[in-house]
C-alpha positions in Angstrom: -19.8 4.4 -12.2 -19.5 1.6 -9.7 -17.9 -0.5 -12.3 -15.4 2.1 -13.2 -14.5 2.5 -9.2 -14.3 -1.6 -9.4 -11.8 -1.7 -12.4 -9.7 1.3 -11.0 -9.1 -0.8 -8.1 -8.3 -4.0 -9.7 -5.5 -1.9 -12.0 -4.4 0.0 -8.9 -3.8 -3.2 -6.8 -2.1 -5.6 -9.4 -0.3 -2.9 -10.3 1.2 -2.5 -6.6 1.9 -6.4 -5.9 3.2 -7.0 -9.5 6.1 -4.1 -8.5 6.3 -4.9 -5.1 7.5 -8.1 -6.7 9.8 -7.1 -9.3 11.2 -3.7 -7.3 14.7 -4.2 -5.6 15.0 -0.9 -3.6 13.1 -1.5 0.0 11.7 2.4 -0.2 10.6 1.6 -3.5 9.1 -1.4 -2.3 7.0 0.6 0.0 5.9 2.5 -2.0 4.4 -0.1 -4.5 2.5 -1.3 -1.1 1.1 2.0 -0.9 -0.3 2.2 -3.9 -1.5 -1.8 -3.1 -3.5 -0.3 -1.1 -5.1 2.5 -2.4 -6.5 -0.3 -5.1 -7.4 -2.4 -1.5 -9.1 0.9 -0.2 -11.0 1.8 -2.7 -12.3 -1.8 -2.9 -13.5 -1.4 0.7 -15.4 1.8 0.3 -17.0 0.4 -3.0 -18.5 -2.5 -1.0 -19.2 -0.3 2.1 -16.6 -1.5 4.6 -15.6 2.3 5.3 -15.1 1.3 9.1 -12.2 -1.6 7.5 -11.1 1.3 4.9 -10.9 4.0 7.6 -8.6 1.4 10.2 -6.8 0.7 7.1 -6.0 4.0 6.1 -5.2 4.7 9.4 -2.8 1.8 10.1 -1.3 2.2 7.0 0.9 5.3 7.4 1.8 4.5 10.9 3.3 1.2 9.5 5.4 2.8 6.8 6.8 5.1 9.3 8.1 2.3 11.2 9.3 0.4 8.1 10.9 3.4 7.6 12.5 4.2 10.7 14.0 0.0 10.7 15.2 0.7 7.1 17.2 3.4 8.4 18.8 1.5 11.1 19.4 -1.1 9.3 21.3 1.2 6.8 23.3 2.6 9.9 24.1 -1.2 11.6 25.7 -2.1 7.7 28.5 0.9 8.0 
C-alpha cells in the first residue's frame, strides 16, 4: 500500500511541474502547481511529516488567492 501512495505521488508531482512548464495561461499555471502539490503532500504524510503537510496545505490556498488577486490587477493595469 505504501508503495502505491509513493508512486501516486511521484506521477502526481511530475505531472504538475512538467505542465507548469509547458502551460502558457498563468491560471492554468496555478493550477498545475496545485496539483504539484498534492503529489508534494502526499509525500509528506507518507513519511510522517503531517505537521510540514498540514502548514503546507494551509499556506497553499492562501497563496493562490493572492496569485490570484495580482493576476487580476495585473489584467486591469494592461487595459
Amino acid at each position: 500500500m505504501t508503495d502505491l501512495i509513493i508512486i501516486l505521488a511521484i506521477i502526481l508531482s511530475l505531472l504538475g511541474g512538467f505542465s507548469t512548464v509547458f502551460v502558457r495561461s498563468s491560471f492554468d499555471k496555478l493550477i498545475c502547481l496545485g496539483i504539484l502539490t498534492s503529489g508534494a503532500v502526499l509525500f509528506l504524510v507518507n513519511k510522517g511529516y503531517l505537521d510540514v503537510a498540514i502548514c503546507v496545505g494551509l499556506l497553499m490556498p492562501i497563496g493562490t488567492i493572492f496569485i490570484l488577486l495580482l493576476l487580476g490587477k495585473k489584467k486591469e493595469a494592461a487595459k
